[in-house]
N, C-alpha and C positions, 0 to 999 in steps of 0.2 A: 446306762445312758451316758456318754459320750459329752465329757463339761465343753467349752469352749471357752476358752480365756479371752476375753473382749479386749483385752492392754495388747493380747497377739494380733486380734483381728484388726484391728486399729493400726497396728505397727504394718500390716502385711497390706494394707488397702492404702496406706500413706507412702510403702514402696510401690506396690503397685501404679497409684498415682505418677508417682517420682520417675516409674518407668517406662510409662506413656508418654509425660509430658514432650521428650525428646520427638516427639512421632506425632506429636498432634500439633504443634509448635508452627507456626508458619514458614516455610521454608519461603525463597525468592521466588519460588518456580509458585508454591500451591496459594502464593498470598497476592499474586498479581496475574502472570505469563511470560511467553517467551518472547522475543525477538526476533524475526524473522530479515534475515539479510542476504539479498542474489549478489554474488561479486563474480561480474558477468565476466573478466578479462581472465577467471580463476574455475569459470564454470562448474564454482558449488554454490552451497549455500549453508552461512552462517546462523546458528541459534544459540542465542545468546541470552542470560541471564541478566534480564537487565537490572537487579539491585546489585550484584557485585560487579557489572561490568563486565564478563568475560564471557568467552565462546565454552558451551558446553560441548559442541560439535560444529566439524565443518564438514559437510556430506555433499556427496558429486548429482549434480542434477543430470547430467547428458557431455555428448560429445561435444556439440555445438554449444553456442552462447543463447543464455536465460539473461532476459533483464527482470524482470517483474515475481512475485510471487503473492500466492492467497493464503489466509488462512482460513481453515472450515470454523465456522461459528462455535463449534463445541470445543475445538483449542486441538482436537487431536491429530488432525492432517495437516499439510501442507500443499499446493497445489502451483508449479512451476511452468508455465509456458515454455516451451523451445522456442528461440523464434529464429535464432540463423546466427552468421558468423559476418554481417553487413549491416551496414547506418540504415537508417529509412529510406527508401525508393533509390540505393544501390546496389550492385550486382553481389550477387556473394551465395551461398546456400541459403537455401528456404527451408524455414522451419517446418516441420509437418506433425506435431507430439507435444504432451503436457505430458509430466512426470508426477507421479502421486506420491508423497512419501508421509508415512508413520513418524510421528515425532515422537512414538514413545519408544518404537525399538528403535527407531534414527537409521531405518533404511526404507527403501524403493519399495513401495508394494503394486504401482500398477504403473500402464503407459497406456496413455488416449491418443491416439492415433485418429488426424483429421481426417486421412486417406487419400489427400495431394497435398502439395505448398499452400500454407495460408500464411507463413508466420504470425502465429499465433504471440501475442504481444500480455496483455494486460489483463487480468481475471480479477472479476469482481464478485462475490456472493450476492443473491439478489436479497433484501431486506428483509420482504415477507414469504417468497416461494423456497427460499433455500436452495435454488439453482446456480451454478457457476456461470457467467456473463464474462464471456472471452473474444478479446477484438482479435479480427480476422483478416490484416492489411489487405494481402492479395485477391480476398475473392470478399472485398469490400462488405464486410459483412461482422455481426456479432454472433459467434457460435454461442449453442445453449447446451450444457453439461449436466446432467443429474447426477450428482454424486451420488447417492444411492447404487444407482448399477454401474456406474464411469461411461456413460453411455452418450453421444452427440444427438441431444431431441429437437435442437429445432435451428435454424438458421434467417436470423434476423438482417437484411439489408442495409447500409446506411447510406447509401447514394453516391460517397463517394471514395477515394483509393485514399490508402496509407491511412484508414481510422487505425491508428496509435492508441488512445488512451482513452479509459470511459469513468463518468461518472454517473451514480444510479440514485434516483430522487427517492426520497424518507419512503413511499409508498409503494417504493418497486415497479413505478407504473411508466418511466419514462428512462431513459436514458441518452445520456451526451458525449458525442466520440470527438476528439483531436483530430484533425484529419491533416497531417501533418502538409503534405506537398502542394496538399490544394488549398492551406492556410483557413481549413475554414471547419466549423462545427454544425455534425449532423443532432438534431433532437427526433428521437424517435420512439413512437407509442410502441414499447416493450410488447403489449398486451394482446396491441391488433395487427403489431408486426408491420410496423410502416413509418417513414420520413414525416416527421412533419414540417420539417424546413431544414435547409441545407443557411447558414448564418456564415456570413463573411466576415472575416476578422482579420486577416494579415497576411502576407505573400509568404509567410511560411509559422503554421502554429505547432505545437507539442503538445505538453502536459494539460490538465483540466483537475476543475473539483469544484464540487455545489456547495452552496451553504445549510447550516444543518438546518434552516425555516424551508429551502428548497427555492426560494425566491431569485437566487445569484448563481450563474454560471459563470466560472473565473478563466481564464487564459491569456496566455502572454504570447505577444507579438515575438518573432524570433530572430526579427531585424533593427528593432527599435526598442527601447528600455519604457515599454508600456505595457500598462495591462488592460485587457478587454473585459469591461461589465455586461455581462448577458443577461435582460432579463426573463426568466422563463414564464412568463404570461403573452411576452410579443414576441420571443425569440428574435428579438434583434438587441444590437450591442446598443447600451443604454449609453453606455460612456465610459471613455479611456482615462488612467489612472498617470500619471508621468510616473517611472521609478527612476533611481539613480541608476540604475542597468539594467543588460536586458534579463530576463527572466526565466525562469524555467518552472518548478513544481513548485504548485501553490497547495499550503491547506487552511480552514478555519479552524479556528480554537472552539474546541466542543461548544463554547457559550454563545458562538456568531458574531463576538463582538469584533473580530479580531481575523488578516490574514494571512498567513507563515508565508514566505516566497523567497525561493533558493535562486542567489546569482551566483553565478557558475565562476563568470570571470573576475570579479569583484571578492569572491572567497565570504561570501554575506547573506545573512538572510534578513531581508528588511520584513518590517513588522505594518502591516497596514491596521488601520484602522478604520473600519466597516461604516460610522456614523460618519464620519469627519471623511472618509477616502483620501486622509493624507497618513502620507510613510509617517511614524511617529518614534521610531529606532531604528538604528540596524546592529546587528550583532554578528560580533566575527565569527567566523568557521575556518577549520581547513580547507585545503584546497578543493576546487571544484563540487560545490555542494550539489546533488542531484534531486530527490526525494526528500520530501517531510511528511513526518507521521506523527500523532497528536495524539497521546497514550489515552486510553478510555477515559481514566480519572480525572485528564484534565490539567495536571500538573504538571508533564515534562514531554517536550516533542524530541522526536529523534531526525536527524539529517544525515542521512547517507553522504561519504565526499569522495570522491571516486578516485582522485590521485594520491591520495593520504592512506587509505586503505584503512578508514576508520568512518566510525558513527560519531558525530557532538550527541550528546544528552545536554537538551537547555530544559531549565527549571521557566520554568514559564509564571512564576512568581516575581525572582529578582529579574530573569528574564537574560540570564546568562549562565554560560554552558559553566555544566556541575559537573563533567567528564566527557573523556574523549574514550570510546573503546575500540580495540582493534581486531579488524575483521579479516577481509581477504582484498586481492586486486580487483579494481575495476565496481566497488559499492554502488551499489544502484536502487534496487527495489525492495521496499518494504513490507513488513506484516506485520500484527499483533495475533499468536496464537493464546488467549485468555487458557485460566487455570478449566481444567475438568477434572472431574470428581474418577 
């Protein structure tokens, strides 16, 4: 019979242990996610490590220019609109493609092809269907994606040109596009595929985002340093916010209590406050802030700044940037791809 020395097997399970730890241990990548950054004037896109700060890769989306980027729910794709090599409702190549790519081997695995010009702009996953929700300036319209097959299943209307930018209510049952030229926001029943009000707001609007009760549609005037309150029971603008300038992307802090809004020309992002609707700080940035994103946890937003060719990380506690990391030209559009297993 065969002894076994229990002082070895001890010793042999305590290295063993010792030589797991290294491998179970949380790295940045498996203890949060990544960072998804389009740097449109560089046509890739940066993924970035956001506890030390740096580019793990920078990978080419396409020929033309990407503003925006998804990330798939499960943290493992990434999903890139083309939209074209021109401003909004100027001449220039028309985007016709979304680029899929693996973030785990950090290349290209597929291209969706609209099959004319739509430039395709802004991808959003739908909450509860798991669908991609892609605005479709040119043929006035929200494309619908199944990422399962990469396949185009449905084509939703919004009444009007240049829908730029969507946001999708907590239930997946509604959705609210930008509609840049014509200053004004489409709401429309995702479900039954239809307008339910085209809402006037400003002789030229952009950016959007709901708040996380689903109550507030946010948007800024792109002529005047104000923001538009939307409320989504009447779909009309409840009331305007004065800021110190004009505005660009707005988000809320996971809590609602709170609204993040990037001035572009002022190098700022003023902090609203949701109860009170008065600015309550502002905090500096580099130049040209575009996009803000508001890490799951809660604790730290990221801001895209487009001249600087970097992201701030603000700590959303003391409520000032904890790091600047740097990306590629032309920062634009954001993601969070979470850890998968």
């Amino acid at each position: 019979m065969l002894r076994i020395n229990p002082i070895v097997v001890v010793a042999v399970l305590a290295g063993g242990m010792m030589l797991l730890a290294p491998a179970e241990a949380s790295s940045p990548r498996a203890s949060q996610g990544l960072l998804l950054v389009v740097n449109k004037a560089d046509h890739t896109l940066s993924v970035v490590d956001p506890e030390s700060g740096k580019q793990e890769a920078v990978l080419p989306v396409g020929g033309i220019t990407a503003h925006e980027v998804a990330a798939s729910p499960d943290g493992r794709t990434a999903w890139v609109p083309i939209y074209g090599n021109s401003g909004v409702g100027r001449p220039g190549t028309d985007g016709t493609s979304l680029t899929v790519i693996d973030l785990n081997s950090q290349k290209t695995i597929g291209t969706i092809d609209f099959g004319h010009p739509t430039r395709p702009h802004h991808a959003v996953f739908g909450p509860k269907d798991g669908r991609l929700y892609v605005t479709a300036e040119l043929t006035r319209s929200i494309d619908v994606i199944d990422p399962e097959t990469r396949k185009i299943v449905d084509s939703i209307p919004t009444g009007e040109p240049e829908s730029h930018m969507l946001a999708i209510s907590s239930d997946g049952r509604r959705g609210y596009t930008s509609n840049v030229g014509a200053g004004t926001v489409s709401a429309v029943d995702l479900v039954n595929r239809k307008v339910l009000a085209v809402i006037p707001v400003a002789r030229v609007a952009q950016r959007i985002a709901i708040s996380p009760d689903d109550r507030w549609v946010f948007t800024a005037d792109q002529t005047k340093p104000q923001l538009a309150i939307i409320d989504t029971q009447t779909n009309k603008v409840k009331q305007w916010v004065l800021l110190p300038d004009i505005a660009f992307g707005t988000v809320p802090t996971n809590d609602g209590a709170r609204l993040l809004i990037t001035e572009p020309a002022a190098g700022t992002i003023a902090v609203l406050n949701l109860q009170s609707m008065k600015v309550e700080r502002l905090i500096k940035v580099p130049s040209a802030p575009q996009e803000v994103l508001v890490r799951p946890d809660g604790q730290v937003a990221y801001v895209s700044c487009d001249r600087s060719k970097q992201v701030a990380a603000i700590d959303l506690t003391s409520w000032k940037v904890e790091k600047l990391i740097d990306v590629g030209g032309g920062a634009d559009g954001l993601a969070w791809a979470p850890k998968h297993q």
